[in-house]
PQR file with spaces between the fields and no chain letter, atoms N, CA, C, O and H, PARSE charges and radii, in Angstrom:
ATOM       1  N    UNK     1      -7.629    1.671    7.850 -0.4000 1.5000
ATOM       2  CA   UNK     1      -8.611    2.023    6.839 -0.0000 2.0000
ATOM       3  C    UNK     1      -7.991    2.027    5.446  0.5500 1.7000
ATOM       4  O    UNK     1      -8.588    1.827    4.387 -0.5500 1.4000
ATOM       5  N    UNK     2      -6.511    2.323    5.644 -0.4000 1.5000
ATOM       6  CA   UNK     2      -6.500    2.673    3.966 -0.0000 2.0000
ATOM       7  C    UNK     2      -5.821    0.941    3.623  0.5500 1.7000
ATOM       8  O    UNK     2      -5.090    1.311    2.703 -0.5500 1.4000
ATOM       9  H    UNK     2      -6.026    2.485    6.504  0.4000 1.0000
ATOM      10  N    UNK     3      -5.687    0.164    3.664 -0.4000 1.5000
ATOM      11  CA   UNK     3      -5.482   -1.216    3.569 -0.0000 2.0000
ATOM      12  C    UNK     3      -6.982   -1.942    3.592  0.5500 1.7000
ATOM      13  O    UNK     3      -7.056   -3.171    3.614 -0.5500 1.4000
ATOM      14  H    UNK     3      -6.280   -0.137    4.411  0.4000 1.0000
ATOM      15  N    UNK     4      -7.999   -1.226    3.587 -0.4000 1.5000
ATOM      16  CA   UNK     4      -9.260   -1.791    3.819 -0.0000 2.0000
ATOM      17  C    UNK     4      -9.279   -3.449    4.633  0.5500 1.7000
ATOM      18  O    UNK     4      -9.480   -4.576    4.181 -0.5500 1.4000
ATOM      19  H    UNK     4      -7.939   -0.228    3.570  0.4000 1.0000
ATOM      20  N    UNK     5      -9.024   -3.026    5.770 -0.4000 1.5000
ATOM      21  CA   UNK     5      -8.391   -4.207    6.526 -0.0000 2.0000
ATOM      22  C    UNK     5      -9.841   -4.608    8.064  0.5500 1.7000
ATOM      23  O    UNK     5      -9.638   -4.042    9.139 -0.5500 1.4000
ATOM      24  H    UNK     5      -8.861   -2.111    6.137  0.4000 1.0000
ATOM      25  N    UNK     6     -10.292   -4.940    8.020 -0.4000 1.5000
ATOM      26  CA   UNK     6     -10.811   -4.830    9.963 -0.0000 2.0000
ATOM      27  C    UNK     6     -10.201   -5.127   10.875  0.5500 1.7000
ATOM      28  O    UNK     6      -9.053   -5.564   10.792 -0.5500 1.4000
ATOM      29  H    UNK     6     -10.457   -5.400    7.147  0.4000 1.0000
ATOM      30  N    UNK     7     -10.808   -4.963   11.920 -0.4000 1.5000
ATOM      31  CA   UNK     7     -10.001   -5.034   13.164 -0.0000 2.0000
ATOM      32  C    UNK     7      -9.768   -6.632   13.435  0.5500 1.7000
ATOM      33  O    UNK     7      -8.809   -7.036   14.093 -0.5500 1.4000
ATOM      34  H    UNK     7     -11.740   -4.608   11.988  0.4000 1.0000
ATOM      35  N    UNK     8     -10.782   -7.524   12.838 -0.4000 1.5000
ATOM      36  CA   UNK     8     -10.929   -8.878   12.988 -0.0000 2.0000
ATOM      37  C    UNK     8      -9.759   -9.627   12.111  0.5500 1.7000
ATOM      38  O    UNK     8      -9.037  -10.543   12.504 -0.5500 1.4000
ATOM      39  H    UNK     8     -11.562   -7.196   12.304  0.4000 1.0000
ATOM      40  N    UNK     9      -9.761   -8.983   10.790 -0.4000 1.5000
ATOM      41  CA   UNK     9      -8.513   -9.750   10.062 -0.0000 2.0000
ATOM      42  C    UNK     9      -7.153   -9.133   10.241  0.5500 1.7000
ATOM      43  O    UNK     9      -6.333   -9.576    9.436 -0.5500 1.4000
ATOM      44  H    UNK     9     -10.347   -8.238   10.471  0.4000 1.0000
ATOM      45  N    UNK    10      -6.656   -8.162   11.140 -0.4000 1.5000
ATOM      46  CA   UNK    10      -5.710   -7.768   11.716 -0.0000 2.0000
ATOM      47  C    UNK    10      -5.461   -7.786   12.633  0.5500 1.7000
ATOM      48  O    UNK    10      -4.579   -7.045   13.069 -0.5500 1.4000
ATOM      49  H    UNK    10      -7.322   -7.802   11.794  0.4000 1.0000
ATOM      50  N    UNK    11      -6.187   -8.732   13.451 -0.4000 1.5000
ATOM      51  CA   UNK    11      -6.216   -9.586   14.591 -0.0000 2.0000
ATOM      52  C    UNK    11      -5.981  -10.868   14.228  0.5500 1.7000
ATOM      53  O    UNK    11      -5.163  -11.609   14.773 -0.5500 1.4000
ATOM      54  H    UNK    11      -6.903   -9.334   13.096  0.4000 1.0000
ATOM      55  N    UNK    12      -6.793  -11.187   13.174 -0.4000 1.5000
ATOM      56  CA   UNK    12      -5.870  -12.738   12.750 -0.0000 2.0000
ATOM      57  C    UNK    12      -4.866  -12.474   12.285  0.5500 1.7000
ATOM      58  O    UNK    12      -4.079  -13.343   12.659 -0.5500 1.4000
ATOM      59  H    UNK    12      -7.458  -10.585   12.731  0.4000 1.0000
ATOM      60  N    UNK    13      -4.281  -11.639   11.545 -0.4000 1.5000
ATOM      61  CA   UNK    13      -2.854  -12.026   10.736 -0.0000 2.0000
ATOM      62  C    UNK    13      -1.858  -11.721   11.698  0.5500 1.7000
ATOM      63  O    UNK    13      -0.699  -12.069   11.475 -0.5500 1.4000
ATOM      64  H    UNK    13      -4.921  -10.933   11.240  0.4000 1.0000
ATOM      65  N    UNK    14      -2.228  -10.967   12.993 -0.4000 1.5000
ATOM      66  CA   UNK    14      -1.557  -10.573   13.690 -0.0000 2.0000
ATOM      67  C    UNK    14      -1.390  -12.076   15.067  0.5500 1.7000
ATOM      68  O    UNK    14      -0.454  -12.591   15.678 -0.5500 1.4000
ATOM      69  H    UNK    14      -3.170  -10.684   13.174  0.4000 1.0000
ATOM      70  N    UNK    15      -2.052  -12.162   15.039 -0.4000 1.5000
ATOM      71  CA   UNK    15      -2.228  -14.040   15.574 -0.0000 2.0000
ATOM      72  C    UNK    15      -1.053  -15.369   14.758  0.5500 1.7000
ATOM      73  O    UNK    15      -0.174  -16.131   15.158 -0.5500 1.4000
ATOM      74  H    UNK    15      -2.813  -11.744   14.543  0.4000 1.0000
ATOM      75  N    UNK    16      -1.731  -15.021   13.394 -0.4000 1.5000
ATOM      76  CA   UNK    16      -0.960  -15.890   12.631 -0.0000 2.0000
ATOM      77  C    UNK    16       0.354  -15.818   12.772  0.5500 1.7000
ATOM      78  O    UNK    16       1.071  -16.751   12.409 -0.5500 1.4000
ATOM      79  H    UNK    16      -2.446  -14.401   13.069  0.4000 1.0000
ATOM      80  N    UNK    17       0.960  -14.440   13.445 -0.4000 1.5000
ATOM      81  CA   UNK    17       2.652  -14.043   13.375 -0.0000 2.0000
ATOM      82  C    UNK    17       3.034  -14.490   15.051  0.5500 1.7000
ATOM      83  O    UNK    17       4.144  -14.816   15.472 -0.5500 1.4000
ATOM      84  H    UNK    17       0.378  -13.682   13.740  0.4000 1.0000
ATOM      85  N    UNK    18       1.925  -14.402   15.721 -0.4000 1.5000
ATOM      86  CA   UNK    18       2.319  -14.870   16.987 -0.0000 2.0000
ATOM      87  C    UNK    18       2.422  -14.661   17.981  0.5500 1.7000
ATOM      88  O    UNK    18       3.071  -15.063   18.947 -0.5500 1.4000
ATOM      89  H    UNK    18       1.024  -14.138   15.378  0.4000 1.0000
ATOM      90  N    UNK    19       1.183  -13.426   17.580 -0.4000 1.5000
ATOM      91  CA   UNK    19       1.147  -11.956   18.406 -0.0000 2.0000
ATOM      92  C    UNK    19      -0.620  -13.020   19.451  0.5500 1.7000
ATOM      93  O    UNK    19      -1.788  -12.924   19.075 -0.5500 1.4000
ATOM      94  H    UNK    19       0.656  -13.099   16.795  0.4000 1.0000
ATOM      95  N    UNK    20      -0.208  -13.714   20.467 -0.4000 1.5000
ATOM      96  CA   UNK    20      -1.424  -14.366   21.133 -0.0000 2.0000
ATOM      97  C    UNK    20      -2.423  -13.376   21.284  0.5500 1.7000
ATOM      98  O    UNK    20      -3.530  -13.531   20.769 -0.5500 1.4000
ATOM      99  H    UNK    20       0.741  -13.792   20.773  0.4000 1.0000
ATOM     100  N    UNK    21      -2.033  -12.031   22.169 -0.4000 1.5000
ATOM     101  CA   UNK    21      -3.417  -11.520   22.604 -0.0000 2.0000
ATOM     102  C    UNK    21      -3.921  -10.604   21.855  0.5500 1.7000
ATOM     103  O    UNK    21      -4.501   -9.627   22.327 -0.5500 1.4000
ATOM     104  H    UNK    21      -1.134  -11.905   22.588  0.4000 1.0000
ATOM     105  N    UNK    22      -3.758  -10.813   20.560 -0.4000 1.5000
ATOM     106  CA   UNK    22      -4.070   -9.809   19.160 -0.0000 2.0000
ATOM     107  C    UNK    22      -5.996  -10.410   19.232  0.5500 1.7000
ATOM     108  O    UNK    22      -6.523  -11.486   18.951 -0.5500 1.4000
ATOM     109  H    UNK    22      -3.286  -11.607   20.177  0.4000 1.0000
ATOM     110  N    UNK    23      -6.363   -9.529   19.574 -0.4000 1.5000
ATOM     111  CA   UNK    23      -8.420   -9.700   19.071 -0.0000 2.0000
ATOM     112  C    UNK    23      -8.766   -8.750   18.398  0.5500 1.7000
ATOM     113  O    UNK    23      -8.028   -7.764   18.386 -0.5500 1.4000
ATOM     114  H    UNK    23      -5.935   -8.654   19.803  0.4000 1.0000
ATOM     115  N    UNK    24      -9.851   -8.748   17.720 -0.4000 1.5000
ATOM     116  CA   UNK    24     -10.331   -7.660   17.703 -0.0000 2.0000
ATOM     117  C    UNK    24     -11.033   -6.270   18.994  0.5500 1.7000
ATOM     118  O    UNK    24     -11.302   -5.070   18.955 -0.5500 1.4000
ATOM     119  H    UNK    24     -10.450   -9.548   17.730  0.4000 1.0000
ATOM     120  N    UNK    25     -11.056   -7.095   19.735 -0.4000 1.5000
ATOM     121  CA   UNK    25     -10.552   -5.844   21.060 -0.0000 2.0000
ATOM     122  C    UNK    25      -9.705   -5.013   21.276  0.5500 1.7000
ATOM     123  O    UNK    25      -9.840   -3.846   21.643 -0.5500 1.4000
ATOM     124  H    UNK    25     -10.837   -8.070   19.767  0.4000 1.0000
ATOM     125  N    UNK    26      -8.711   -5.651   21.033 -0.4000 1.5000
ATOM     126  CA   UNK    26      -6.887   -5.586   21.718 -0.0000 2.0000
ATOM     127  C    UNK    26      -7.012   -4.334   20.325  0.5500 1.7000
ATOM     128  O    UNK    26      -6.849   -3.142   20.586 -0.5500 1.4000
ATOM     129  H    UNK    26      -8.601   -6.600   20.735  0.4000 1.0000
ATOM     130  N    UNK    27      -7.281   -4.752   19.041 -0.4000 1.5000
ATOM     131  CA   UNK    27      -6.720   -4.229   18.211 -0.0000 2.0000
ATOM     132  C    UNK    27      -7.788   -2.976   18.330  0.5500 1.7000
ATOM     133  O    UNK    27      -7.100   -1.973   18.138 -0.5500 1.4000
ATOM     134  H    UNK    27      -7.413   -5.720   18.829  0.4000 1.0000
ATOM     135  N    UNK    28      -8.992   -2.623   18.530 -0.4000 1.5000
ATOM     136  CA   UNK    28      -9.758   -1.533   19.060 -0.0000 2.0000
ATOM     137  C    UNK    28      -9.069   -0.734   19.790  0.5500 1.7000
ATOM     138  O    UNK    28      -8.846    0.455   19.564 -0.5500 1.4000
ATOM     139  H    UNK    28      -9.550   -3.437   18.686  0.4000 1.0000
ATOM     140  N    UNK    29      -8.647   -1.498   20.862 -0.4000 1.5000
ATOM     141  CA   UNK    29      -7.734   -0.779   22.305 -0.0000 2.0000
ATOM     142  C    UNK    29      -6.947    0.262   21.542  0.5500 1.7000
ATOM     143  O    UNK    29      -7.107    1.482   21.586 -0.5500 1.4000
ATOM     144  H    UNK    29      -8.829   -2.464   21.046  0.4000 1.0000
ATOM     145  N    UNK    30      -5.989   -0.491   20.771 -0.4000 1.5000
ATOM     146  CA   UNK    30      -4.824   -0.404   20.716 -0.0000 2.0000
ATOM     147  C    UNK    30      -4.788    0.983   19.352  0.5500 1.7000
ATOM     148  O    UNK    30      -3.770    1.675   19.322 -0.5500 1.4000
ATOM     149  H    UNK    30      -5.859   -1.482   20.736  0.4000 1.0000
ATOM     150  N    UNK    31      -5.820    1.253   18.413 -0.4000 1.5000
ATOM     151  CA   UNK    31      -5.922    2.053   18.125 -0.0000 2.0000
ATOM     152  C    UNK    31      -6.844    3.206   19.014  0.5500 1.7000
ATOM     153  O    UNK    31      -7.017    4.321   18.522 -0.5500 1.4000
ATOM     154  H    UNK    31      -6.647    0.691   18.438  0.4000 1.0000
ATOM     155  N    UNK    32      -7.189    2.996   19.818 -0.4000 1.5000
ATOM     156  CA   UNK    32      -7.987    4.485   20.549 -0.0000 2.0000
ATOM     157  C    UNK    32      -7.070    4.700   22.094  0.5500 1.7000
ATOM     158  O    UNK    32      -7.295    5.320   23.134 -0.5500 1.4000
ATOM     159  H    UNK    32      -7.048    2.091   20.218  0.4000 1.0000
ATOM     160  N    UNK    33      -5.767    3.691   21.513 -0.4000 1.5000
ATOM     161  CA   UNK    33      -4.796    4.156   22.454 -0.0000 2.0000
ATOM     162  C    UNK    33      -5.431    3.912   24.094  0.5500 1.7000
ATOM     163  O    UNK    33      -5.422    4.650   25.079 -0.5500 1.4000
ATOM     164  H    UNK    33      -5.584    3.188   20.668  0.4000 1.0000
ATOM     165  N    UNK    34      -5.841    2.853   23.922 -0.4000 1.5000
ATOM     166  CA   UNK    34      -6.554    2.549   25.549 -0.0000 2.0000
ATOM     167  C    UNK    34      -5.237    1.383   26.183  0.5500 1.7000
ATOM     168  O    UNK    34      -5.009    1.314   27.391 -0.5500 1.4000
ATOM     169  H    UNK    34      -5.848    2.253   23.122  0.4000 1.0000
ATOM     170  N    UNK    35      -4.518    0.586   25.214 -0.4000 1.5000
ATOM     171  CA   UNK    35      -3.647   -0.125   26.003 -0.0000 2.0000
ATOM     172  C    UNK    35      -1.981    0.114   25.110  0.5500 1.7000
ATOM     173  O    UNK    35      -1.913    0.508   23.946 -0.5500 1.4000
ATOM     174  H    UNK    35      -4.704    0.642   24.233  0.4000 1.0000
ATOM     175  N    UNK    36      -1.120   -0.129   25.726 -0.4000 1.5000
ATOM     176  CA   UNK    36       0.453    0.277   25.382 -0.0000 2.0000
ATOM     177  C    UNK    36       0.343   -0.960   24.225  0.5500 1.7000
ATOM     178  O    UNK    36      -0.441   -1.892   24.047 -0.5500 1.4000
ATOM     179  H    UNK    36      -1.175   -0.449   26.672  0.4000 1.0000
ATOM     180  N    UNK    37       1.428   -0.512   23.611 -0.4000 1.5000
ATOM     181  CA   UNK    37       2.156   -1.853   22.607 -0.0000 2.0000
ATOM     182  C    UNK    37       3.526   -2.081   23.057  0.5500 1.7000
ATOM     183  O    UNK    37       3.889   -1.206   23.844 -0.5500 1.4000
ATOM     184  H    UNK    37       2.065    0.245   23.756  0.4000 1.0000
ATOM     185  N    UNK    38       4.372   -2.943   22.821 -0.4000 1.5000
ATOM     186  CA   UNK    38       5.787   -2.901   22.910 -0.0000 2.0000
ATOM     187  C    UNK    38       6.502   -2.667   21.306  0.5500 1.7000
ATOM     188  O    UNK    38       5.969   -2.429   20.222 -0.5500 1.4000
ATOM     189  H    UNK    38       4.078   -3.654   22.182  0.4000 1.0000
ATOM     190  N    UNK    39       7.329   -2.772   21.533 -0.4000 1.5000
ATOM     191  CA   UNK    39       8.340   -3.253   20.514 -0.0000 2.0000
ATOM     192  C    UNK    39       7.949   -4.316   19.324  0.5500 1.7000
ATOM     193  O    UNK    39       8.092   -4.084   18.123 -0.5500 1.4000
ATOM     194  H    UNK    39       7.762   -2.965   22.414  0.4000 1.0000
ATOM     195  N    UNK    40       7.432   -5.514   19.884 -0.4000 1.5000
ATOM     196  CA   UNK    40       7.613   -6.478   19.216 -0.0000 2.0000
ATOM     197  C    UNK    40       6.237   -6.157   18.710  0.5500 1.7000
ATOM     198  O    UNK    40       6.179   -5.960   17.496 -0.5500 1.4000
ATOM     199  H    UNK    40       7.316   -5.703   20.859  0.4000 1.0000
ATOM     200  N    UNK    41       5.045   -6.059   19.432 -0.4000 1.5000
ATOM     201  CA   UNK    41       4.065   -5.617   18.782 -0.0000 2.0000
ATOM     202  C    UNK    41       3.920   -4.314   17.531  0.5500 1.7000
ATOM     203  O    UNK    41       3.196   -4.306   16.535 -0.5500 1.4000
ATOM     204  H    UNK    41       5.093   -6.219   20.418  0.4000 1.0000
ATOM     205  N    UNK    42       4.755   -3.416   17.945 -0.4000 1.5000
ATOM     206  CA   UNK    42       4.710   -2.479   16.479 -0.0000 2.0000
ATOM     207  C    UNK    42       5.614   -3.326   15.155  0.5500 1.7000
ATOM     208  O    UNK    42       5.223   -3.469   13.997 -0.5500 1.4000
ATOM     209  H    UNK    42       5.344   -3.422   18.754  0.4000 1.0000
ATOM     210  N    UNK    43       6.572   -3.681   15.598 -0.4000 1.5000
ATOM     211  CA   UNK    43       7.424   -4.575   14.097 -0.0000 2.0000
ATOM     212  C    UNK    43       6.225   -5.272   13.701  0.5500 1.7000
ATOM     213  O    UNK    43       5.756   -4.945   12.610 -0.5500 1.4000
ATOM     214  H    UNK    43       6.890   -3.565   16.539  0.4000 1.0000
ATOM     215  N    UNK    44       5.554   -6.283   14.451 -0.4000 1.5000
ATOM     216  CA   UNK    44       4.150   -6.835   14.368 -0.0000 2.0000
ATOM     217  C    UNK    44       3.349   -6.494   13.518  0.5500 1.7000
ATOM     218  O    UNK    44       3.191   -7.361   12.659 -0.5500 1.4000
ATOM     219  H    UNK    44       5.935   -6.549   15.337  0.4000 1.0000
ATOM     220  N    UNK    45       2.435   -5.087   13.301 -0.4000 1.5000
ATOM     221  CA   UNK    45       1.829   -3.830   12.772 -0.0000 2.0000
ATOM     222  C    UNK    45       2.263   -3.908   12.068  0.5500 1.7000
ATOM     223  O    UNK    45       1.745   -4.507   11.126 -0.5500 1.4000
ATOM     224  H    UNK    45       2.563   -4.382   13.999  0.4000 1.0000
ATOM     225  N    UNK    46       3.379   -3.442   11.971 -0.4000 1.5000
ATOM     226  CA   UNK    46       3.916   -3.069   10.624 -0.0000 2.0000
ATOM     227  C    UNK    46       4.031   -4.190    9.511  0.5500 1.7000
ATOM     228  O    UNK    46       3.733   -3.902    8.352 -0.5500 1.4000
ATOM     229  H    UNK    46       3.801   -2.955   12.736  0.4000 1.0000
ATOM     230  N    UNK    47       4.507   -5.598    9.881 -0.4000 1.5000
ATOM     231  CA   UNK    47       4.712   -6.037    8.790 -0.0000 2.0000
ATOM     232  C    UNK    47       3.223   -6.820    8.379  0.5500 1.7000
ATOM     233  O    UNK    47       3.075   -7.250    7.235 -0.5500 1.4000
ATOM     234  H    UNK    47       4.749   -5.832   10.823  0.4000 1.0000
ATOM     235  N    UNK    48       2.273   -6.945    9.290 -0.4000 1.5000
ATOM     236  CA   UNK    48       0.816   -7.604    9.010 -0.0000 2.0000
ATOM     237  C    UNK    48       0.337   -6.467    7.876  0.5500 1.7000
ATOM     238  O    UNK    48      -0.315   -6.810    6.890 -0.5500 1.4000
ATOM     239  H    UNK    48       2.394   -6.595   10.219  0.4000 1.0000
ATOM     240  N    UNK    49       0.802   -4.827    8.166 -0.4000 1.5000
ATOM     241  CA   UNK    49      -0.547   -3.822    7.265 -0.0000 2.0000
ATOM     242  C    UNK    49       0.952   -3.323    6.256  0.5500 1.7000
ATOM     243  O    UNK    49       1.053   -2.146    5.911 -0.5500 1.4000
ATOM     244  H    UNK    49       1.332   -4.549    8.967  0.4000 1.0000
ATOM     245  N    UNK    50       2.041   -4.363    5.863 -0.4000 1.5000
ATOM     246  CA   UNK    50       2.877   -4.169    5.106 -0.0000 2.0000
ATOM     247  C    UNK    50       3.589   -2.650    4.864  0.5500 1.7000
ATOM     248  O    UNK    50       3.825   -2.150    3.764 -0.5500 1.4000
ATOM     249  H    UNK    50       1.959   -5.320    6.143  0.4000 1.0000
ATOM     250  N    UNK    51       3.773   -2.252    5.750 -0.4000 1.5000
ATOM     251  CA   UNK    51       4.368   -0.786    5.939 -0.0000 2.0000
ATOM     252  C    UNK    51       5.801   -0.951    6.473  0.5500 1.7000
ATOM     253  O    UNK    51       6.181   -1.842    7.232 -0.5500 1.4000
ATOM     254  H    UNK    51       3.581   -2.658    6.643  0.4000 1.0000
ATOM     255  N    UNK    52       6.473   -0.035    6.001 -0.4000 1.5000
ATOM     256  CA   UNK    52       7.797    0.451    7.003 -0.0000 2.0000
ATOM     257  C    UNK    52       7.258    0.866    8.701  0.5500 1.7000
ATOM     258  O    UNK    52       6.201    1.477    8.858 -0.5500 1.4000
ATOM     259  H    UNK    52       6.164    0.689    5.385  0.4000 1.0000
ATOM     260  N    UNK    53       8.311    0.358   10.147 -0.4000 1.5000
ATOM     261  CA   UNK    53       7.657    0.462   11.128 -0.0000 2.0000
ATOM     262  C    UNK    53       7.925    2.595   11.187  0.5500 1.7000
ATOM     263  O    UNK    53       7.503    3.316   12.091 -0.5500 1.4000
ATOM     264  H    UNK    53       9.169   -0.138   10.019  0.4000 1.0000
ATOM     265  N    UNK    54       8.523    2.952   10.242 -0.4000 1.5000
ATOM     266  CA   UNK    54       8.796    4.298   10.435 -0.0000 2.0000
ATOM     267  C    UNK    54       7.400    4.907   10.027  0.5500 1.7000
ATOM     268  O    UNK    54       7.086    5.984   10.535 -0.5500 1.4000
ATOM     269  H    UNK    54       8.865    2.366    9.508  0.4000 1.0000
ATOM     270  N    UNK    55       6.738    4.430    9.344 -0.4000 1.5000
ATOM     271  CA   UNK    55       5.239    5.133    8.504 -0.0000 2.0000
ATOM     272  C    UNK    55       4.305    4.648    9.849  0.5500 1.7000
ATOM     273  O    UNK    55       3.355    5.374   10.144 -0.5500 1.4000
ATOM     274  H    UNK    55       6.994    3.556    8.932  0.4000 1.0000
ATOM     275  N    UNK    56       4.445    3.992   10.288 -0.4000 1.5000
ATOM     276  CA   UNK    56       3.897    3.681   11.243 -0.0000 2.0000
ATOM     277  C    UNK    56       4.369    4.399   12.933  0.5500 1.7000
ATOM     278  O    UNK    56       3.516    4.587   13.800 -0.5500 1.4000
ATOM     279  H    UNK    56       5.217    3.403   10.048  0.4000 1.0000
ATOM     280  N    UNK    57       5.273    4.593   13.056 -0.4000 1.5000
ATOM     281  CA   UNK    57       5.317    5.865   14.196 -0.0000 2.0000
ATOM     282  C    UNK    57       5.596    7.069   13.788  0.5500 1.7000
ATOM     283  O    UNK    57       5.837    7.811   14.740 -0.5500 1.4000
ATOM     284  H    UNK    57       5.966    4.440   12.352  0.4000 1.0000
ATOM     285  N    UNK    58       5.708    7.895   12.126 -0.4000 1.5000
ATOM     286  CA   UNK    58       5.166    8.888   12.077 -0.0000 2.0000
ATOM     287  C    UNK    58       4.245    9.750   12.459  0.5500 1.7000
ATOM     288  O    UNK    58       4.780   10.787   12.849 -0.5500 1.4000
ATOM     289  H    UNK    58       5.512    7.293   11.352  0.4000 1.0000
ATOM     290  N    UNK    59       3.140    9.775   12.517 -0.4000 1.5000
ATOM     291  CA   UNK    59       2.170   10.416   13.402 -0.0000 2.0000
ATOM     292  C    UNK    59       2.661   10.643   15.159  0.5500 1.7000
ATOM     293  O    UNK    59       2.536   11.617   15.900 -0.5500 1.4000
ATOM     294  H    UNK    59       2.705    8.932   12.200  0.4000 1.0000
ATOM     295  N    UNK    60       2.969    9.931   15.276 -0.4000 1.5000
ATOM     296  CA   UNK    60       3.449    9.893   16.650 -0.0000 2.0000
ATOM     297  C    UNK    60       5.210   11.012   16.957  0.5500 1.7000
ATOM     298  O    UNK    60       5.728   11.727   17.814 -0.5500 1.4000
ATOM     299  H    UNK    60       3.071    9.139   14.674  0.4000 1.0000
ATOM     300  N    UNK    61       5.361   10.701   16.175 -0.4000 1.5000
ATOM     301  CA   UNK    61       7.185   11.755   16.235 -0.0000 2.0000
ATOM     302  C    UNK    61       6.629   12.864   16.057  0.5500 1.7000
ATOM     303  O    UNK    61       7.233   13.696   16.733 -0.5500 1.4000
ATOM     304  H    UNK    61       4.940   10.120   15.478  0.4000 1.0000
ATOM     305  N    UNK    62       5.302   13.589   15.177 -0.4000 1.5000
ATOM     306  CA   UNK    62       5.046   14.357   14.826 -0.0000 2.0000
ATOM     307  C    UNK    62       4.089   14.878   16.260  0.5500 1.7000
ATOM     308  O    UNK    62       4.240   15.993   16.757 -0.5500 1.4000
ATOM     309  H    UNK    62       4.811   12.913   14.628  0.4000 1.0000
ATOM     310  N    UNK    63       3.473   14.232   16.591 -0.4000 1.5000
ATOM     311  CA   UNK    63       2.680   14.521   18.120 -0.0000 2.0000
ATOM     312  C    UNK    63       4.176   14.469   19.046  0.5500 1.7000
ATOM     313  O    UNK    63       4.386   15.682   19.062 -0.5500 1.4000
ATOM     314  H    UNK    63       3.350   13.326   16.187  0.4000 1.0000
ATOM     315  N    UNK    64       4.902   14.094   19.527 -0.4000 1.5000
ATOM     316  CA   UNK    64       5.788   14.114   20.453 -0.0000 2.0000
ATOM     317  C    UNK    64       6.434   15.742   20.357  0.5500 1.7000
ATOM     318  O    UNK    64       6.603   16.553   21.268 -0.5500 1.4000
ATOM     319  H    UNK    64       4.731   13.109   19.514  0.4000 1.0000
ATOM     320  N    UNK    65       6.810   15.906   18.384 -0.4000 1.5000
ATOM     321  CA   UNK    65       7.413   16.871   18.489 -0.0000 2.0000
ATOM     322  C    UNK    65       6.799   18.270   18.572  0.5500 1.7000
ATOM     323  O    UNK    65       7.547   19.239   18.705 -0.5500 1.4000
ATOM     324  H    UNK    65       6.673   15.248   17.644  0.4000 1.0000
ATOM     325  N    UNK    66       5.150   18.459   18.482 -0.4000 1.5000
ATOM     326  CA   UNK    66       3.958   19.097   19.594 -0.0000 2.0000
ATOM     327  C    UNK    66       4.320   19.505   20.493  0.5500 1.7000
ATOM     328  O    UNK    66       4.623   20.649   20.835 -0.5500 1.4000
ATOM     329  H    UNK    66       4.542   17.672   18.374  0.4000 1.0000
ATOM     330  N    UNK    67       4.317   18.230   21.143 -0.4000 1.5000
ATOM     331  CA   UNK    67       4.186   18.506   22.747 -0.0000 2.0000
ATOM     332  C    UNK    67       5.662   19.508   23.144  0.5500 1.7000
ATOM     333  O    UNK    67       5.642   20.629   23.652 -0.5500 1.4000
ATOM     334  H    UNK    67       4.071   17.301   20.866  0.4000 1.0000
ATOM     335  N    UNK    68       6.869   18.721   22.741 -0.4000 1.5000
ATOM     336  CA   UNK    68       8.216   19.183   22.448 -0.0000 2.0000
ATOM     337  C    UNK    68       8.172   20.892   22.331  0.5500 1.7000
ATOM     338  O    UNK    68       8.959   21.485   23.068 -0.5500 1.4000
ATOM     339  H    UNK    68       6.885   17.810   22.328  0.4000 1.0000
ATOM     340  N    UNK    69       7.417   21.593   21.569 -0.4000 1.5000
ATOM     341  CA   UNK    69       7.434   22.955   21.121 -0.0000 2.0000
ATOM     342  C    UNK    69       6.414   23.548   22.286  0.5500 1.7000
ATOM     343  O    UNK    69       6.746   24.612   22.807 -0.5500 1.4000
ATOM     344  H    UNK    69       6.778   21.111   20.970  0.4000 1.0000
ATOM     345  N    UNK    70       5.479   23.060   22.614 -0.4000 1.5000
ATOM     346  CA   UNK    70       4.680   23.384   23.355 -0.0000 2.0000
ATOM     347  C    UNK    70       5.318   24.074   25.480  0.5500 1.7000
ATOM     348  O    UNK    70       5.182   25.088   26.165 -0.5500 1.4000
ATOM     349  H    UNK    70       5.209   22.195   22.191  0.4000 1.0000
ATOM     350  N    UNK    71       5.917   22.815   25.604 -0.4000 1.5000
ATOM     351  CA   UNK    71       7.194   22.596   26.888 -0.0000 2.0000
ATOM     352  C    UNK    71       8.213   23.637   26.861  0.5500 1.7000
ATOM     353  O    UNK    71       8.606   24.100   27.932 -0.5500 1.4000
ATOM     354  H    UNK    71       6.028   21.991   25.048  0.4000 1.0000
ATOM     355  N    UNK    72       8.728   24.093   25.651 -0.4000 1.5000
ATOM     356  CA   UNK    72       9.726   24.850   25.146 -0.0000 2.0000
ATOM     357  C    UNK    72       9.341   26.064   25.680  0.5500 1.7000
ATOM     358  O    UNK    72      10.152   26.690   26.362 -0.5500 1.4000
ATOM     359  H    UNK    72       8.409   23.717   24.782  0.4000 1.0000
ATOM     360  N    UNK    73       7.445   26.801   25.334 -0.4000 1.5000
ATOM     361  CA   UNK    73       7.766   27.650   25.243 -0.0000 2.0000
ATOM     362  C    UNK    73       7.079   28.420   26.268  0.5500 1.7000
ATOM     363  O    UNK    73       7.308   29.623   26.394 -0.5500 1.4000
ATOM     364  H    UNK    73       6.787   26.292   24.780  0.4000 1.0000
């Protein structure tokens, strides 16, 4: 959203890099967390919506480290 981007043209640029099963599905999925990414797919992300891949698993270190405190106590 904040790249005012859709799911359709971040499915193409994400195509254009070489990412085949990038759709606008995949890329639906893949934000409501319905299918995994790898590796190559987040470097992917990141450099299509021009971010560091760290701004991009922020939210996520921050949910891990949740759960982390939660287990603890």
């Amino acid at each position: 959203m904040k790249r005012h981007c859709t799911q359709r043209t971040l499915a193409d640029k994400l195509r254009d890099l070489g990412c085949r099963q990038a759709t606008r599905s995949w890329v639906s999925k893949v934000e409501s967390r319905q299918v995994a990414v790898n590796d190559y797919h987040l470097i992917l992300l990141a450099k299509t919506l021009n971010i560091q891949l760290t701004e991009l698993l922020a939210p996520l270190a921050r949910q891990a480290a949740e759960i982390g405190k939660k287990h603890r106590n």
